[in-house]
N, C-alpha and C positions, 0 to 999 in steps of 0.2 A: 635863834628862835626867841622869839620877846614874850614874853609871860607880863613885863613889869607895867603897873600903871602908880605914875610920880615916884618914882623911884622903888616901889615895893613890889614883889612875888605876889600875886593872888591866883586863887583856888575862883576860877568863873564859871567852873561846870559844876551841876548840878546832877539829884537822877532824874530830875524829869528831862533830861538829854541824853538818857537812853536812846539807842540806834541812830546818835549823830557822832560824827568823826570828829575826833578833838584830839589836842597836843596835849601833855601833861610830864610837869618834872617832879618828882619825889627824891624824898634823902636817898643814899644809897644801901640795900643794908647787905653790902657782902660783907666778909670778916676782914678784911685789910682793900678798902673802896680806892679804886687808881684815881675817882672822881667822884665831889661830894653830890652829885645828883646824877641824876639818869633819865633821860628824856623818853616817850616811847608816845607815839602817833599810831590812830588806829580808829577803830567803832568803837565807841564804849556800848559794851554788852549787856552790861549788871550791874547794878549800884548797890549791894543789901549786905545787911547783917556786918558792917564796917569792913568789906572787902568789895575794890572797884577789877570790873573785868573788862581785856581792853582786846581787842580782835586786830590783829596786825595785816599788811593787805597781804602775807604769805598763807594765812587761816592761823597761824600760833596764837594762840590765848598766853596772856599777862596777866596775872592774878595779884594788885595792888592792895598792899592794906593803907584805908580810908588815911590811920593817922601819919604815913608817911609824906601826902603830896604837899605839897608846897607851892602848886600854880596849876592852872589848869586853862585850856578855853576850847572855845568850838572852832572848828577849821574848815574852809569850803568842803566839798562831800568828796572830791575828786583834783587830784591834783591836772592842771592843763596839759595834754599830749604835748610832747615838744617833736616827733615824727609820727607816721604811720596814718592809714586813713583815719578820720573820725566816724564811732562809732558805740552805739548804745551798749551797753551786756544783755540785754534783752533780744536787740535785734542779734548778734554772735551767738545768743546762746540758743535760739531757734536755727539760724543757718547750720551751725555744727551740728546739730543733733540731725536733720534734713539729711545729713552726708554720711550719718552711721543710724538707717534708720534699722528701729527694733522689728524681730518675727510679729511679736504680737503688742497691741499695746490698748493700752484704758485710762477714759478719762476720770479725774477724781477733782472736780471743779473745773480752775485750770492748771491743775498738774496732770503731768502725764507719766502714766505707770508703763515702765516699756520690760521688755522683756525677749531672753532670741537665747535657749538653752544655757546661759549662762555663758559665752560667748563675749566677753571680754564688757568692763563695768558699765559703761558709756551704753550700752543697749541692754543692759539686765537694772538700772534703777531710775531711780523716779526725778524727774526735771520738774523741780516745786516754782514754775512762774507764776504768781500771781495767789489767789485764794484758795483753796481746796474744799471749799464750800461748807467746813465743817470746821468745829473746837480743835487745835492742834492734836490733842490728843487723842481724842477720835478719829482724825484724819491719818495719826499715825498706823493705830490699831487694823484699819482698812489697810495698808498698806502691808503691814505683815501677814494681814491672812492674806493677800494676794500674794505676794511671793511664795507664804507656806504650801500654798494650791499647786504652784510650779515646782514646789521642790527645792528651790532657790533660797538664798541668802536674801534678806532687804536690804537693800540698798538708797540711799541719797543722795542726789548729785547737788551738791551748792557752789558757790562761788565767794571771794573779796576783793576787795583791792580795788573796788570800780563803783561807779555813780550805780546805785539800785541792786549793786551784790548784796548776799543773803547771810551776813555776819551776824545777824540776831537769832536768824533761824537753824545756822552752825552751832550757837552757843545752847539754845534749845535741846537739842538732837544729844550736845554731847551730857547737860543735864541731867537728860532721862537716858543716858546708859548707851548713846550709840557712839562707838567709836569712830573717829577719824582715820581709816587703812590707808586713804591715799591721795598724793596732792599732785599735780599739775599746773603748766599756766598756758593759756591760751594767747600766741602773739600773734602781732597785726603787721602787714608791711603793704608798699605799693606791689602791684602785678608787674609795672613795665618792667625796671629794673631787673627784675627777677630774669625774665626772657631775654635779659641781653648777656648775661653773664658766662654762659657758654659758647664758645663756636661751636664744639663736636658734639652741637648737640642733637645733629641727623642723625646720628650714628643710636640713635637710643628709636624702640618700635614703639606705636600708640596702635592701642586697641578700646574698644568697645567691652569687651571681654579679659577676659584672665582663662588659664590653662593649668594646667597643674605643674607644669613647670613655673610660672610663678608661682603657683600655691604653694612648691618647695622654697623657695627663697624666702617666703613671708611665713616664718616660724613660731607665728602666735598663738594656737591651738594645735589642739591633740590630734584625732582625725578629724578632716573636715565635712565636717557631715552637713547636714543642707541648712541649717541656721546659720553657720559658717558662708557658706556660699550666697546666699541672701542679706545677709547685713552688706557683703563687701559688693553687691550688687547693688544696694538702694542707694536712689541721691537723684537728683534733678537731673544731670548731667555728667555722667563719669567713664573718667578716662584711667585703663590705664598703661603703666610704659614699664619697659625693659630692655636691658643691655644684651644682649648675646653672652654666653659663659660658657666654661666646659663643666661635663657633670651632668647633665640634664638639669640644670638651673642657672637660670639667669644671671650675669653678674651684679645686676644690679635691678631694684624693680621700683614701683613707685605708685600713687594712686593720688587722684586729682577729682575734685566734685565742681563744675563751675554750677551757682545759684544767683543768678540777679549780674550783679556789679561784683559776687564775692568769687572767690577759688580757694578752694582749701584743700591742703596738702596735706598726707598721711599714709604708712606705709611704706617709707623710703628707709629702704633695705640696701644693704652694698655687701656680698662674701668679703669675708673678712683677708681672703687673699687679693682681694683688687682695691681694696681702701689705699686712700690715700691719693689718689690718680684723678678725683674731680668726679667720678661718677654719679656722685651723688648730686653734685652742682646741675651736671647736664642733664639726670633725671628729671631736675627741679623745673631747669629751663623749656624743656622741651615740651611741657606738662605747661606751661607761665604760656608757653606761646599759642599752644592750644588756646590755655581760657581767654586768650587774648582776642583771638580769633573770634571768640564766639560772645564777646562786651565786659569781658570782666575788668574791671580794673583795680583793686584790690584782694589782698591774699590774706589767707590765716592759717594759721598749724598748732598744732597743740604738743607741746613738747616737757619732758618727764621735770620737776624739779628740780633731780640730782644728777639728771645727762649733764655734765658741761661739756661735752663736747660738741652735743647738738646744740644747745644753746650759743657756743662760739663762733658755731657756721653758719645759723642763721642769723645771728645777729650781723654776721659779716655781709648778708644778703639785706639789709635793711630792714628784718623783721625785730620790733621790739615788744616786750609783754604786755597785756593789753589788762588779762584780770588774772588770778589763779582761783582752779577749781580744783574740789576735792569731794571724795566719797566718803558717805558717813554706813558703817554699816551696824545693822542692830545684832546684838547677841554675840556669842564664842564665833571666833576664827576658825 
């Protein structure tokens, strides 16, 4: 990483380069430092009161004091894909939401306030693209008495880590007292790939529909009452698959939305007594060869943080992370 110009360390950023991505080294100030500096790459968030705040593309905040750095500069906004389709976070973050859409939802500029009985985060909080047609802070204000109305927690979906993620508006949020609950990242892969990787993968059913025999094997809510039944129903196009099991439940199930060019996977369930056997793989495939069918040719899924497992197996399928997203909620847990 080169910070030097003619031989010297320089400090080239500025605050007026608030919400640009820049490299920066500072001394190190642990109590016994294995290294005299410490580099960290990110959004710069906040320049004030001699402490710089740096937005990492996992959402972690870096909290810099001013007299430590020792170099600094701005760096393209987005580093170049080296696989996976190319694709905006703008365009992802409208598809994904299309594939888990809310019971009810309102516009507040162009954000949208969605909401489905509190039914899993992704359909109970607010997708802030673009303006909200008001002062942040007002805009936030609307947003809590709209959740309050429902009964509901507020909630905030943001994103980093990508050209146009919303790392100034994360640093915002957690300013005025909303905590960060939960992070995620949304990865990108080709579709073909995907549908060639299993053979057995007849052996898995596609429906139109879901039974409640899937609804046993998908153990994400309490009882599934009809907000339940309706998110996992909305989407341009949705498939889903399952394996035959003993139990009156599936060995294995899965859920597929094709939108455009895109297919996004979510929902892939395996009992934990047939893991290890590929089911999961041939779920994947057999779902890949559908949206194949119908012009997709690019995938997406959104996978936990701290799954590495899931992140092992798809990464082993060619999906790699595209941005990570996280929920900002307001008030006590």
């Amino acid at each position: 990483m080169e910070f030097t110009a003619g031989g010297r360390l320089e400090v080239r950023i500025t605050p007026a380069d608030v919400g640009k991505r820049v490299s920066i080294r500072r001394l190190n100030d642990t109590v016994e430092p294995v290294e005299k500096f410490t580099d960290t790459v990110g959004v710069l968030t906040s320049w004030d009161d001699g402490v710089v705040l740096i937005t990492r593309r996992n959402g972690e905040t870096v909290r810099i004091a001013e007299d430590t750095l020792v170099a600094g500069k701005v760096v393209p906004a987005a580093p170049a894909r080296r696989r996976g389709p190319a694709a905006s976070y703008p365009e992802l973050a409208r598809v994904s939401a299309r594939a888990w859409r809310p019971v009810e939802s309102e516009r507040l500029g162009e954000w949208e306030l969605r909401a489905a009985g509190g039914f899993t985060r992704r359909a109970n909080s607010v997708l802030p693209l673009g303006d909200p047609g008001l002062p942040l802070d007002a805009a936030l204000a609307r947003v809590r008495a709209w959740y309050t109305a429902r009964e509901l927690p507020a909630y905030v979906q943001t994103a980093t880590g990508a050209e146009g993620t919303q790392e100034l508006l994360g640093a915002a949020l957690e300013e005025r007292g909303w905590a960060r609950e939960a992070t995620a990242e949304l990865h990108v892969g080709a579709l073909a790939p995907v549908g060639d990787l299993a053979a057995d993968a007849d052996r898995v059913e596609l429906s139109r529909t879901f039974d409640g025999a899937w609804l046993r094997r998908y153990k994400r809510f309490g009882l599934p009452g009809p907000h339940v039944l309706e998110v996992l129903a909305s989407g341009p196009s949705v498939w889903f698959a399952s394996v035959p099991g003993n139990g009156g439940a599936p060995a294995a199930i899965g859920r597929c939305v094709v939108d455009g060019r895109w297919a996004g996977f979510m929902a892939v369930e395996v009992d934990p007594e047939h893991r290890r056997r590929g089911l999961a793989t041939a779920v994947m495939t057999a779902l890949a060869r559908q949206a194949l069918s119908e012009g997709a040719s690019a995938a997406w899924l959104q996978v936990e943080a701290d799954n590495d497992g899931a992140r092992a197996l798809y990464g082993g399928m060619g999906f790699a992370a595209h941005h990570a997203y996280h929920h900002y909620r307001y008030g006590p847990a």
